[in-house]
C-alpha positions in Angstrom: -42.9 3.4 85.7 -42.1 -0.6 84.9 -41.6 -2.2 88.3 -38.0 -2.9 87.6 -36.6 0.7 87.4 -39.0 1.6 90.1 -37.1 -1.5 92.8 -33.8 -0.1 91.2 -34.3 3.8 91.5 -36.5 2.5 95.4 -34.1 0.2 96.8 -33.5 2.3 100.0 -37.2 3.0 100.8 -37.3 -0.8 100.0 -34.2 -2.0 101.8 -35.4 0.4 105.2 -38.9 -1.8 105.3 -36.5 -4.8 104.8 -34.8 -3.9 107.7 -37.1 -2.4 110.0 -39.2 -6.1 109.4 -36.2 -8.2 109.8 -35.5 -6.4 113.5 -38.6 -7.3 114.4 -38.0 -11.1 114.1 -34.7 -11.1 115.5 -35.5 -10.4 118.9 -35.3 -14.1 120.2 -32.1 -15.0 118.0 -28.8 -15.4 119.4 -26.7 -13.2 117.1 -28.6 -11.0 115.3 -26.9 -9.7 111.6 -25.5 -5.9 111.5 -27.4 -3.5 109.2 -25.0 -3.2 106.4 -25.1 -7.5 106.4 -28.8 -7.6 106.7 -29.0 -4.7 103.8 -26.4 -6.4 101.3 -28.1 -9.8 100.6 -31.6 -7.7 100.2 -30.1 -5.4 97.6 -28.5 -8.5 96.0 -31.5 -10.5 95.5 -33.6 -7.2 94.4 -30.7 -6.3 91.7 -30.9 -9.8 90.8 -34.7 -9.5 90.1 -35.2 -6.0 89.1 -32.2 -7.7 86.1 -34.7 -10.6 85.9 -37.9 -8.6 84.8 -35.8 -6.6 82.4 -34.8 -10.1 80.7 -37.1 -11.7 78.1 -38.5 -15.5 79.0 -41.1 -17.1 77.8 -43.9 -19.0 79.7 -42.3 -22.8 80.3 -39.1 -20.6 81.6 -41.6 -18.3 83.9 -43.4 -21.5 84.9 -40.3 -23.3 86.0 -38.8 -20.3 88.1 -42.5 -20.2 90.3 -41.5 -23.7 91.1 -37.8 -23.2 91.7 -36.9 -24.8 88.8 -34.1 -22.1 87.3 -31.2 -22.9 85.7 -28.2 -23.4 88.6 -25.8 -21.3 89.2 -22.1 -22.4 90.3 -21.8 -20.1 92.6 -23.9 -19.3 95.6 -27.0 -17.0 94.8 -27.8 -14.4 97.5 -31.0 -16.4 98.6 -28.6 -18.8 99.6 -26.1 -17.0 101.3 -28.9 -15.2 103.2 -30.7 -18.1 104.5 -26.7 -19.8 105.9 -26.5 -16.2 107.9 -29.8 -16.6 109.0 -29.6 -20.5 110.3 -25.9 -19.1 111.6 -28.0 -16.1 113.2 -30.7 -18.9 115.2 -33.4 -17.8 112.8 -36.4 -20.7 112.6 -37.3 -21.5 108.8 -41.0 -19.8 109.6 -38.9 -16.5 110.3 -36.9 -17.3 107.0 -40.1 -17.3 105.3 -41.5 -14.3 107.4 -39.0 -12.1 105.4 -39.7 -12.8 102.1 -43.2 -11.9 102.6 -42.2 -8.8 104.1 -39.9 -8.3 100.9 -42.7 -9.3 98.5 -44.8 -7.0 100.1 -43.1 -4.4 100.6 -42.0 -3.6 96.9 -45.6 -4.4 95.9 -47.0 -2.1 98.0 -44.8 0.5 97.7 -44.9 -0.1 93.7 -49.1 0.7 93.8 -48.7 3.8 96.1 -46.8 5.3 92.6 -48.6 3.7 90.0 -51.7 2.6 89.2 -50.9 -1.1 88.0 -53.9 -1.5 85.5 -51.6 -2.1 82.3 -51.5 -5.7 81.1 -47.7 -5.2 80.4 -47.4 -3.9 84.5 -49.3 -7.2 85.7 -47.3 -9.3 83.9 -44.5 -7.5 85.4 -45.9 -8.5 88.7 -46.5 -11.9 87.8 -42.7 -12.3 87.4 -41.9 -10.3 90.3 -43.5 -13.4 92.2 -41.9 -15.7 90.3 -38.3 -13.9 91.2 -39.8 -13.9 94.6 -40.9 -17.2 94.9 -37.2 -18.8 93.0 -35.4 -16.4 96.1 -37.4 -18.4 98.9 -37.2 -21.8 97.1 -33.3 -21.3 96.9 -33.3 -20.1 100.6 -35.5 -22.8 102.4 -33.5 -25.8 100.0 -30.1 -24.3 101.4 -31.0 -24.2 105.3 -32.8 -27.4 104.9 -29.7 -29.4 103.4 -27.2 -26.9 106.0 -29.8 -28.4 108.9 -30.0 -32.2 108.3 -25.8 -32.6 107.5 -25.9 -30.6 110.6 -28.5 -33.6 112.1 -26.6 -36.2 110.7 -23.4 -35.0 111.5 -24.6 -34.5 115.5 -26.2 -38.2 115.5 -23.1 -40.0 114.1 -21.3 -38.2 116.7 -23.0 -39.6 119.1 -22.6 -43.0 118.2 -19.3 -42.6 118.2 -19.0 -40.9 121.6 -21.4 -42.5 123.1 -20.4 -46.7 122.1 -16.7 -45.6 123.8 -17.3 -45.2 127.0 -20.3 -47.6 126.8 -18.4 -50.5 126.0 -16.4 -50.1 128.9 -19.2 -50.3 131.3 -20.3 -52.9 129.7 -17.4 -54.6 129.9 -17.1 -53.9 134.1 -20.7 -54.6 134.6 -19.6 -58.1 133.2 -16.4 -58.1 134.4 -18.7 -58.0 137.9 -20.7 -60.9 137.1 -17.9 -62.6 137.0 -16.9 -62.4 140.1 -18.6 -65.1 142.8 -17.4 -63.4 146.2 -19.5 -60.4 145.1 -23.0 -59.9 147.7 -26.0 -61.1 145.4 -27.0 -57.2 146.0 -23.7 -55.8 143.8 -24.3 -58.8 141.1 -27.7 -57.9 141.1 -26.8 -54.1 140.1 -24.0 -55.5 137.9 -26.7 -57.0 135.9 -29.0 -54.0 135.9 -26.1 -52.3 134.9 -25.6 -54.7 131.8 -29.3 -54.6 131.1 -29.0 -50.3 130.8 -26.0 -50.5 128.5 -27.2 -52.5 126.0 -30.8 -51.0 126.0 -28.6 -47.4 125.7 -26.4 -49.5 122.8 -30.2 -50.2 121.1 -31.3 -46.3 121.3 -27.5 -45.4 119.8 -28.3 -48.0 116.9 -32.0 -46.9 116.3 -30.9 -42.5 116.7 -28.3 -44.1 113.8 -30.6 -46.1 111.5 -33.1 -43.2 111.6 -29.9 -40.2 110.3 -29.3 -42.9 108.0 -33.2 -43.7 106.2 -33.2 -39.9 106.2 -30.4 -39.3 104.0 -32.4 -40.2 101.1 -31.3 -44.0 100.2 -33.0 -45.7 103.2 -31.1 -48.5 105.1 -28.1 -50.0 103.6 -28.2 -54.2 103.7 -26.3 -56.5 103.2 -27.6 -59.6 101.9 -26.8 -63.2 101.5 -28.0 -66.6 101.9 -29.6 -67.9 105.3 -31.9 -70.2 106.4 -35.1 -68.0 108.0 -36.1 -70.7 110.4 -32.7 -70.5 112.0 -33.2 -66.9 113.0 -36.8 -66.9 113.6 -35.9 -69.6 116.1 -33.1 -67.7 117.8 -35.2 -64.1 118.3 -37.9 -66.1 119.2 -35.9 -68.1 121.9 -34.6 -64.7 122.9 -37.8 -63.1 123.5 -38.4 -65.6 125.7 -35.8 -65.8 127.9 -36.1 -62.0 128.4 -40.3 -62.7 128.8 -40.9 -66.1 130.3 -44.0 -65.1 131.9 -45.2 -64.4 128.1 -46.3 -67.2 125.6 -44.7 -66.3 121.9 -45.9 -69.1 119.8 -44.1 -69.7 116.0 -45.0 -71.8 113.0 -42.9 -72.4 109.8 -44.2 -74.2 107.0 -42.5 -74.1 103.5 -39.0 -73.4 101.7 -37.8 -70.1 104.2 -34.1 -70.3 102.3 -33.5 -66.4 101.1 -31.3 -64.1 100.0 -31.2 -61.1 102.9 -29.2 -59.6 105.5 -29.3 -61.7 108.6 -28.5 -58.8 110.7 -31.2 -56.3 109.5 -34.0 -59.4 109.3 -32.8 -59.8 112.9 -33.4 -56.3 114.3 -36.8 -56.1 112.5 -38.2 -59.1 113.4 -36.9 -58.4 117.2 -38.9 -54.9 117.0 -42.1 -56.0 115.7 -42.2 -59.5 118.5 -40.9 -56.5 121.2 -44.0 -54.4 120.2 -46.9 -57.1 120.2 -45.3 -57.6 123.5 -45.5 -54.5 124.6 -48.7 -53.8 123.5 -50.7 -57.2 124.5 -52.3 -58.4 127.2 -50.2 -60.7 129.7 -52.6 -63.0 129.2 -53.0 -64.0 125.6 -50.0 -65.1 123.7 -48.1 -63.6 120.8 -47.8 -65.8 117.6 -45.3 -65.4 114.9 -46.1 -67.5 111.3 -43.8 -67.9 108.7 -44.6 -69.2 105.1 -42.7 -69.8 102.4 -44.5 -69.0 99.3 -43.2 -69.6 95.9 -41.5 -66.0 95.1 -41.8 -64.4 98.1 -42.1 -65.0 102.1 -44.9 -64.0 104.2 -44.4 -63.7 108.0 -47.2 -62.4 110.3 -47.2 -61.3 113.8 -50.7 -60.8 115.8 -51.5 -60.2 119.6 -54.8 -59.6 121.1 -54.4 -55.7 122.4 -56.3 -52.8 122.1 -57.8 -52.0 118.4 -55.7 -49.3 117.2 -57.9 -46.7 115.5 -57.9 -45.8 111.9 -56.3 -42.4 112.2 -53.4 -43.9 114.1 -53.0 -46.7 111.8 -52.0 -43.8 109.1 -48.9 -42.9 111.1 -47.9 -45.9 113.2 -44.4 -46.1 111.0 -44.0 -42.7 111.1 -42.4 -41.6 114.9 -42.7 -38.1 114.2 -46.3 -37.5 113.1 -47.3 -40.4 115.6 -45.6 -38.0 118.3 -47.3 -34.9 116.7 -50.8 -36.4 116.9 -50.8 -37.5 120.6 -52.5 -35.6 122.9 -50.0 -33.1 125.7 -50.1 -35.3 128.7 -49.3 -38.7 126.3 -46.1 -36.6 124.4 -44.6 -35.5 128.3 -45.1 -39.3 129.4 -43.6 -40.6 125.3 -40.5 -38.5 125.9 -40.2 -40.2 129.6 -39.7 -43.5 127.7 -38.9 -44.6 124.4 -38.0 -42.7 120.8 -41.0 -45.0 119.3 -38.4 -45.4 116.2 -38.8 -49.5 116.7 -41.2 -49.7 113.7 -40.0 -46.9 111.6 -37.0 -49.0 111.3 -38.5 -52.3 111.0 -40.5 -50.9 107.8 -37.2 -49.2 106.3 -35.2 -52.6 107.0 -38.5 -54.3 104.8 -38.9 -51.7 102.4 -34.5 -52.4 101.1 -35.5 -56.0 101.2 -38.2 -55.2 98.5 -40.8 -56.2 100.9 -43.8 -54.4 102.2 -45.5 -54.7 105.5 -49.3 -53.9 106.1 -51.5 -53.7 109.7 -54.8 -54.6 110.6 -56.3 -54.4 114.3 -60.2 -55.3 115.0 -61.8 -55.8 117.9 -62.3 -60.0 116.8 -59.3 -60.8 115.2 -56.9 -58.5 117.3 -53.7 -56.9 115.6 -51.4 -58.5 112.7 -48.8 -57.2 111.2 -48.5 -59.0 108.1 -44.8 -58.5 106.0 -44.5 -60.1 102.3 -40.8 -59.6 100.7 -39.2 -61.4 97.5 -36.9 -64.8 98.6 -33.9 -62.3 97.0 -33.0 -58.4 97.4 -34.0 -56.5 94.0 -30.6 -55.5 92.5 -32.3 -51.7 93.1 -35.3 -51.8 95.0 -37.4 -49.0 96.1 -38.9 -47.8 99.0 -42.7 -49.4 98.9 -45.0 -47.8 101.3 -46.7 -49.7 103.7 -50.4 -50.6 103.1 -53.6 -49.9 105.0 
């Protein structure tokens, strides 16, 4: 018997494993999916398949469906309507995944109990069965993936929205406050604090934004046009040490800095990668910005004297969520206490649509630099360069 009369004349010896698995795993969920729910997308995508082996193709076509490569189809397959009842259901993508190899199993092992799969024309049969299998579960996890980050996106851009409202009329009271000279130096004091809080809450708002943003596949937008680099190194520099007078932030400039970028975005990155030497070097030895102006391109460089960062953590310093992942338990719990560590993630985005690309060395006799080189002009389309090592 050819495996795809055996699913269609088995489906509810099939369809009973499917469900007595898929119980199993929905223990935990919030709403779990009735029988006849859970049962329908199963027999779909098996009557899909079992129609799939009974259908000629030739290798490149067998190739391209192991890889989730087949043609599209306008309407929504049954893989993907499963996996939007199972994300509605609280079902983790592991658990997603959980069921197909219950479902590839199943049939597979129920198949070999009946037959004696020795024929090359039954292996092959298998071998497409897989590749059914495997275009089902591509379909699936690409659905709740895209369902899940417009879900992300949608929450974060919410925020900003909600949150800036009702910020920006605290900050506007807090300063409101400061205005006022018959106020006790204790309530200006707190009126300040209070300033201090809102805009540091108005920072985290912009960063959770910038990050939704870089993740939706085009990085950070910019906006660029002409401005003299001296003129805003200067003013973040000035600003750094207004907020850090006991710190000393040295900067040089030598050469044509006149380019074409967005003053805003330069702004921010430059701010987050003087904020981080900072916070990250001693009290005692300064911070020193360079800036060059080199024929084509510029090439700033920011060093301190901290700790030498080892070469493992170097890998994932731009990247907050793997940086997060690596640290040991007791360093995540203290992490989530204080920052989102998205300062640097950003910074390399912001360089990265500027055509630029940054790089990081630390040693024990030179200390750390982070060393940026971009082009005096935006590329009309540049591309995401990946930060060196």
């Amino acid at each position: 018997m050819n495996l795809s009369t055996f699913i269609s004349e088995n489906m509810e010896a099939i369809l009973q494993e499917w469900e007595d698995f898929a119980k199993k795993i929905t223990i935990h969920s919030t709403h779990v999916m009735g029988t006849t729910e859970l049962r329908d997308h199963a027999k779909q995508m098996l009557q899909v398949i079992a129609a799939d082996l009974r259908t000629p193709q030739d290798t490149q076509q067998g190739i391209d469906k192991s890889q989730g490569l087949a043609p599209e189809s306008r309407d929504s397959t049954a893989a993907e309507i499963h996996a939007v009842a199972r994300l509605t259901s609280g079902f983790t993508i592991e658990q997603l995944m959980a069921e197909y190899r219950a479902l590839r199993a199943s049939v597979l092992r129920l198949w070999q109990d009946r037959v004696n799969v020795s024929d090359p024309a039954e292996i092959q049969e298998m071998v497409r069965f897989n590749e059914a299998i495997d275009q089902a579960l591509t379909e699936s996890l690409a659905r709740y993936s895209a369902i899940l980050r417009e879900s992300q996106n949608l929450f974060l851009a919410i925020l900003g929205h909600d949150v800036r409202t009702p910020l920006g009329a605290i900050s506007m009271g807090a300063q409101f406050l400061l205005l006022d000279e018959k106020l006790p130096g204790k309530s200006l004091k707190m009126a300040s604090r209070i300033l201090s809080s809102t805009k540091r809450i108005d920072e985290i708002v912009s960063d959770l934004l910038d990050f939704a943003t870089s993740h939706l596949g085009d990085g950070i937008p910019v906006s660029p046009s002409p401005m003299d680099l001296a003129e805003v190194c200067n003013n973040i520099v000035e600003e750094a040490r207004t907020f850090h007078p006991e710190r000393v932030i040295g900067l040089e400039m030598a050469g044509d800095v006149c380019v074409v970028w967005d003053r805003a975005r330069i702004s921010q990155a430059l701010s987050n990668l003087i904020a981080n030497a900072i916070q990250y070097g001693p009290e005692t030895d300064p911070v020193s910005i360079t800036v060059t102006g080199e024929e084509k391109e510029i090439v700033w460089t920011i060093h301190n004297k901290g700790e030498v960062i080892p070469p493992e953590k170097l890998k994932t310093i731009f990247d907050p969520a793997k940086r997060f992942a690596l640290r040991p338990a007791q360093e995540r719990a203290l992490a989530q206490t204080q920052n989102l560590g998205l300062g640097l993630y950003i910074t390399r985005e912001i360089i990265s649509a500027h055509g630029g690309r940054i790089s990081i060395t630390s040693n024990m006799a030179k200390g750390t630099s982070f060393t940026i080189r971009m082009p005096r002009q935006v590329p009309a389309a540049p591309s995401g360069i990946s930060p060196e090592y």
